[in-house]
C-alpha positions as CSV (number, residue, x, y, z in Angstrom):
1,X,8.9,0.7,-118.3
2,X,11.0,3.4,-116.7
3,X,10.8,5.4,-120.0
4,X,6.8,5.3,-120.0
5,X,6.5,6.1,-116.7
6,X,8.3,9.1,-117.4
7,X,6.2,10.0,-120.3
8,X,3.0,9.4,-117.4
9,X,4.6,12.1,-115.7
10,X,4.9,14.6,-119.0
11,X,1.5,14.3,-119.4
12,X,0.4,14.9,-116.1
13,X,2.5,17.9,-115.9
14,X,1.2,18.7,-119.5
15,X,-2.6,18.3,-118.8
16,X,-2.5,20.1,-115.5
17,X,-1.3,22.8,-117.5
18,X,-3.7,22.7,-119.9
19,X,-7.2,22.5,-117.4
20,X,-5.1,25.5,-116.1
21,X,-4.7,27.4,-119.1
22,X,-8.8,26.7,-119.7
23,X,-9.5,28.2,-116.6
24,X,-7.0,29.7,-113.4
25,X,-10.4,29.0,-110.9
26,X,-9.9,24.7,-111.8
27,X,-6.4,24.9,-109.8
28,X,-7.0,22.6,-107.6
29,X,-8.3,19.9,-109.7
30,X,-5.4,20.2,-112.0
31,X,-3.4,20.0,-108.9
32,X,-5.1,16.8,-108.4
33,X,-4.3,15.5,-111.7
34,X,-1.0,16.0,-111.9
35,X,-0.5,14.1,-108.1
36,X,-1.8,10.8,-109.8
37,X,-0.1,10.9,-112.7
38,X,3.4,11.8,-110.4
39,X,2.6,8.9,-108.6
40,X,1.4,6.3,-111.2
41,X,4.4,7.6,-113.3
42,X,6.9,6.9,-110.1
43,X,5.6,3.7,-109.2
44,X,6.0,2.5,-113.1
45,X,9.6,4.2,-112.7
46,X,10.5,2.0,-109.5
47,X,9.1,-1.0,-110.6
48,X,11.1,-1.0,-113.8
49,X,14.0,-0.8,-111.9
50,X,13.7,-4.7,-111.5
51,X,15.1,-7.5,-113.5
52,X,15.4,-11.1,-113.7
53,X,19.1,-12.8,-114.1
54,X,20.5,-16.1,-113.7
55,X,23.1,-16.7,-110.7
56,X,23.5,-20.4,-110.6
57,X,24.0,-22.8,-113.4
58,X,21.1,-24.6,-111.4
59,X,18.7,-22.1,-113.0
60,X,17.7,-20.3,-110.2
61,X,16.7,-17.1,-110.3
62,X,16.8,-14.1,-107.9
63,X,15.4,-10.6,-108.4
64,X,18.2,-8.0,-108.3
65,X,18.4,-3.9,-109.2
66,X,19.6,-2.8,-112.6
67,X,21.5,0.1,-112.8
């Protein structure tokens, strides 16, 4: 998940470059595409910061960061 949001972000960041490369006057709209794809990309990065593990022998199960 962390990898994919990453590759979100590289597309933002390459298809805000492209509306700008069609045209200098769209700035602000590619501006505004790469902000969603920055955020959608960081919100998939955080979330799959997340896993599931085993503490117990009782099967219970807490959330905890990876690193």
């Amino acid at each position: 998940m962390e990898a994919l949001g990453g590759f979100v972000i590289l597309l933002g960041l390459g298809l805000a470059g492209y509306i700008l490369y069609l045209s200098r006057s769209y700035w602000v709209f590619a501006l505004v595409v790469f902000l969603v794809f920055l955020v959608v990309g960081a919100s998939m990065i955080s979330r799959g910061g997340y896993t599931r593990e085993q503490n117990t022998p009782m099967g219970r199960v807490e959330d905890v960061r990876s690193t």
